[in-house]
C-alpha positions as CSV (number, residue, x, y, z in Angstrom):
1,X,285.6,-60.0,-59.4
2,X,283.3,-58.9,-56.6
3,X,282.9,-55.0,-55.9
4,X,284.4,-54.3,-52.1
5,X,280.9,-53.5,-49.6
6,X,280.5,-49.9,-48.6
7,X,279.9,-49.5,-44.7
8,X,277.4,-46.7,-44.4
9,X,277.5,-45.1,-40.9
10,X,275.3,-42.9,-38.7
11,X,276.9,-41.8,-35.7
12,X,274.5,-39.3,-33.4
13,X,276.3,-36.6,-31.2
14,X,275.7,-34.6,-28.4
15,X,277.5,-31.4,-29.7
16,X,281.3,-30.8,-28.6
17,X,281.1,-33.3,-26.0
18,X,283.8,-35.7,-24.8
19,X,282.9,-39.0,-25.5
20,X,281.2,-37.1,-28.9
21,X,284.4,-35.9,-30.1
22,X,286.2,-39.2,-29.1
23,X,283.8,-41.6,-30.8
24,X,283.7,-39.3,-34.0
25,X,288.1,-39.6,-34.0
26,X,287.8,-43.4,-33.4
27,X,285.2,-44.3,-36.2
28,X,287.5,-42.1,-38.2
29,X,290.8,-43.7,-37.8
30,X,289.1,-47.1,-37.8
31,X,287.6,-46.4,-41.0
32,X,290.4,-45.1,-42.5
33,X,292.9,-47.8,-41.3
34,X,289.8,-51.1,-42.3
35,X,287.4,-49.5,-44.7
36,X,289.6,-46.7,-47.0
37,X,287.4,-45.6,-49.6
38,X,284.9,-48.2,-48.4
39,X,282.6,-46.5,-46.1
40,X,280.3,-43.3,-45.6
41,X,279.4,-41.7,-42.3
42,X,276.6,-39.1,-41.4
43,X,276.5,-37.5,-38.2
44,X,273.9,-36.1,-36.3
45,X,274.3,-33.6,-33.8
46,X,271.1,-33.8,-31.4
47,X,271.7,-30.6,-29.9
48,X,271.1,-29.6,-33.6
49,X,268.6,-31.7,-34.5
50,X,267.0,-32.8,-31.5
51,X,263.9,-34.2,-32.9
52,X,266.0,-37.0,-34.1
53,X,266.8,-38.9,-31.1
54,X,263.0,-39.2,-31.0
55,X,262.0,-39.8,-34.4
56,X,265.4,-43.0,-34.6
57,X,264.9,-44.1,-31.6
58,X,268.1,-42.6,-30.0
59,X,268.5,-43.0,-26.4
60,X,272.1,-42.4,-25.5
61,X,274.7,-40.8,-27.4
62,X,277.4,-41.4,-29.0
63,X,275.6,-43.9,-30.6
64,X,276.8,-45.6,-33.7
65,X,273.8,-46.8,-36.7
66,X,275.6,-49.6,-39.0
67,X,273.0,-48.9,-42.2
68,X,275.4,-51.1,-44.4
69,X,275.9,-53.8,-45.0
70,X,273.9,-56.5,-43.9
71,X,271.7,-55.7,-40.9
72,X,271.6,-52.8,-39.3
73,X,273.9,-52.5,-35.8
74,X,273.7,-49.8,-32.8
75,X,276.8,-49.8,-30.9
76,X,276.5,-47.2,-28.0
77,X,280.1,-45.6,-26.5
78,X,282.9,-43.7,-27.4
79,X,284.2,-46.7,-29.8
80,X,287.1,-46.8,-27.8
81,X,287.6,-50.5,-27.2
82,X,288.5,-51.8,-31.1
83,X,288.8,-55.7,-30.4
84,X,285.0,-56.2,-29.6
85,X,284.0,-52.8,-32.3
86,X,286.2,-54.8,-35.1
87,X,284.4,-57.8,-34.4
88,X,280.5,-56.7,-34.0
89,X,281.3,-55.0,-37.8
90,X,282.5,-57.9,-39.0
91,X,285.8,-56.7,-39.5
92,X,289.0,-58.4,-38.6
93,X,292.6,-57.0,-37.8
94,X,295.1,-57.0,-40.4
């Protein structure tokens, strides 16, 4: 029996702000309705840790890091839209 992948996430945020807080809620509920128990996410709060964006190449935020598995993936936005999110994961709906 093979063991279920563990997505590992790095989403980097700009502090309280809209599309921030929004694409923090939406990788939330998308990993807890596709990935329960199956996933990890750090997040990194440039107004924090500015010397981030620099030293990870970070351009634009809210930007999404897929670490794992597979090749790494940037996906820049609020992660509203889920269709094209699902698919660029390699997810698909239930």
């Amino acid at each position: 029996m093979r063991t279920a992948e563990v997505f590992s996430f790095r989403l980097y945020v700009t502090g309280e702000a809209p599309n921030s807080v929004r694409a923090l809620a939406n990788l939330n509920s998308l990993c807890g309705k596709y990935l329960p128990q199956r996933h990890q996410i750090e997040v990194i709060d440039l107004l924090v840790e500015p010397q981030r964006a620099l030293s990870d190449g970070i351009i634009m935020t809210p930007t999404l890091v897929k670490l794992a598995p597979g090749v790494q993936q940037r996906i820049v936005g609020s992660l509203s839209d889920l269709a094209p999110l699902l698919a660029s994961l390699g997810l698909s709906p239930p």
